[in-house]
C-alpha positions as CSV (number, residue, x, y, z in Angstrom):
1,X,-17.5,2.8,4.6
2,X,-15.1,5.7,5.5
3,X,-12.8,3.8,2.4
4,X,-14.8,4.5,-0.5
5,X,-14.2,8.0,-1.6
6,X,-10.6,7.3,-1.0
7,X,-10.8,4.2,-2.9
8,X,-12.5,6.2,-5.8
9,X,-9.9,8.9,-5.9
10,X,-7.2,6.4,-6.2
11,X,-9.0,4.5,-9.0
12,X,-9.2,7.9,-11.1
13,X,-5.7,9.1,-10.2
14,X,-4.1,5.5,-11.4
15,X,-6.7,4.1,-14.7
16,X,-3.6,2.1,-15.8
17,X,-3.4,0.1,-12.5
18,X,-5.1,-2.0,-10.4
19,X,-6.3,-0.8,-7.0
20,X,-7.3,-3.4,-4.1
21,X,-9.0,-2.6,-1.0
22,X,-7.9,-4.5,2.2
23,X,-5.7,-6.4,1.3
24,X,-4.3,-8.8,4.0
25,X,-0.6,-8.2,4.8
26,X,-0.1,-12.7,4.5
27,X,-0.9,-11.5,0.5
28,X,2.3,-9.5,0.6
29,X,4.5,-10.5,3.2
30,X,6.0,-13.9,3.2
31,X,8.4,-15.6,5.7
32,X,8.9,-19.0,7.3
33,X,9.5,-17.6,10.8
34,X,5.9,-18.4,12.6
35,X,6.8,-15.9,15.4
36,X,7.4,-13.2,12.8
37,X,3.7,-14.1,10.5
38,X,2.4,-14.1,14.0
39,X,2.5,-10.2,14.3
40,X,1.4,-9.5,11.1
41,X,-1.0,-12.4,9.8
42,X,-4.5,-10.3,10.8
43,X,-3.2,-6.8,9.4
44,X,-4.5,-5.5,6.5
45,X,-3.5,-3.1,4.3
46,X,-6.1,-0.2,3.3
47,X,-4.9,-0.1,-0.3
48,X,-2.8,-1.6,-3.0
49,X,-2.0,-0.5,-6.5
50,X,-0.9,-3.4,-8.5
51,X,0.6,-3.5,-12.0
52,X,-2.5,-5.2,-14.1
53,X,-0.8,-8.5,-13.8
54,X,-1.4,-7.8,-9.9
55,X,1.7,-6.9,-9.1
56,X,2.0,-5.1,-5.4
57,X,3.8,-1.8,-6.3
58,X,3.0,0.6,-3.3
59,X,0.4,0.6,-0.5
60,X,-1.7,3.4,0.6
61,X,-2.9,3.6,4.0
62,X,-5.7,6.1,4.6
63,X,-5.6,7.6,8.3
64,X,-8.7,9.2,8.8
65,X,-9.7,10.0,12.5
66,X,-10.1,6.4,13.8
67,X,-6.7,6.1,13.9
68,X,-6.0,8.7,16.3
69,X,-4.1,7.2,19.3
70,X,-3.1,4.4,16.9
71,X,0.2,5.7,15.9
72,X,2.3,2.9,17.3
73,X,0.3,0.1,15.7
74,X,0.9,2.0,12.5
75,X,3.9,1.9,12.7
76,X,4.6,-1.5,13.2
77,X,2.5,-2.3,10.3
78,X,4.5,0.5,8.2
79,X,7.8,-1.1,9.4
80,X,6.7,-4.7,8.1
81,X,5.3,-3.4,4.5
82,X,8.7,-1.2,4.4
83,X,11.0,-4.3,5.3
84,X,9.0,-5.8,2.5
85,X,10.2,-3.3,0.0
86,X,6.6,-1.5,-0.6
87,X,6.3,1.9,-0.4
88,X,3.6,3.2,1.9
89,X,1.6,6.3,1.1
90,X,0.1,7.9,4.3
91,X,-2.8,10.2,4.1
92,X,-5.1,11.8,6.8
93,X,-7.2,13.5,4.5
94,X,-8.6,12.3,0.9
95,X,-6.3,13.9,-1.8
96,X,-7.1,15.2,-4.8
97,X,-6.1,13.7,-7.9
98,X,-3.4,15.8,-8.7
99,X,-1.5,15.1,-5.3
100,X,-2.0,11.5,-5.6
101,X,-0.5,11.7,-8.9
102,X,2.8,13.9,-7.7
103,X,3.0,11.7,-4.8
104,X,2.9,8.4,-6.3
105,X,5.1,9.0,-9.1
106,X,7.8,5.6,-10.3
107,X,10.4,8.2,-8.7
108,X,8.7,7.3,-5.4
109,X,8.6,4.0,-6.6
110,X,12.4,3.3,-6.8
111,X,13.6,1.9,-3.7
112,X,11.3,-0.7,-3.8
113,X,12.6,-4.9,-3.8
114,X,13.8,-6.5,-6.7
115,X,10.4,-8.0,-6.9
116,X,8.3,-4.6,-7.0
117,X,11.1,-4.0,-9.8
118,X,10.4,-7.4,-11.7
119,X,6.0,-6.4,-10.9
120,X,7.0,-3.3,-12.4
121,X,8.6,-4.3,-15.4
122,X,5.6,-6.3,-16.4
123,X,4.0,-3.1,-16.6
124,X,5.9,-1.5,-19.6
């Protein structure tokens, strides 16, 4: 599995979180418009930190070289987790610790829903 070091890496970087591998976007996204759950009920999302009360707080997708030529789909599935209020992470390479920690910082954090906000909270 191509997910594993990054999933490692993201484990060290954040020891006072909870990180989730493939997560299914129907775990975060919610709506009553069938049409709308339609495009986005078999995505899934590479990585989520969660507060330790499993809070969603920001996604991290990990686009190593099978998603070349996939760019649009990305997208889409950025636009949804953004129209959500997550924050999405992108990375084509595996980070170090130190980047992952400058990147994901609550700064990044802050124009998340009031939801993320309330997950957050929990937190502290």
């Amino acid at each position: 599995m191509r997910e594993q070091p990054m999933y490692g890496q993201l484990v060290k970087a954040f020891p006072d979180y909870v990180v989730l591998a493939q997560v299914s976007f129907s775990a975060l996204l919610e709506t009553n418009d069938q049409a709308v759950r339609n495009r986005y009920c078999r995505k899934y999302a590479d990585f989520v930190i969660c507060t330790k009360a499993f809070g969603a707080i920001a996604i991290v997708e990990y686009d190593d070289s099978s998603h070349n030529g996939r760019e649009k789909e990305d997208a889409v599935r950025e636009f949804f987790l953004l129209a959500a209020g997550y924050p999405v992470f992108r990375y084509r390479n595996i980070p170090d610790l130190q980047k992952l920690r400058q990147d994901i910082t609550p700064e990044a954090l802050k124009f998340t829903s009031p939801m993320l906000l309330a997950s957050l909270a929990e937190q502290t």
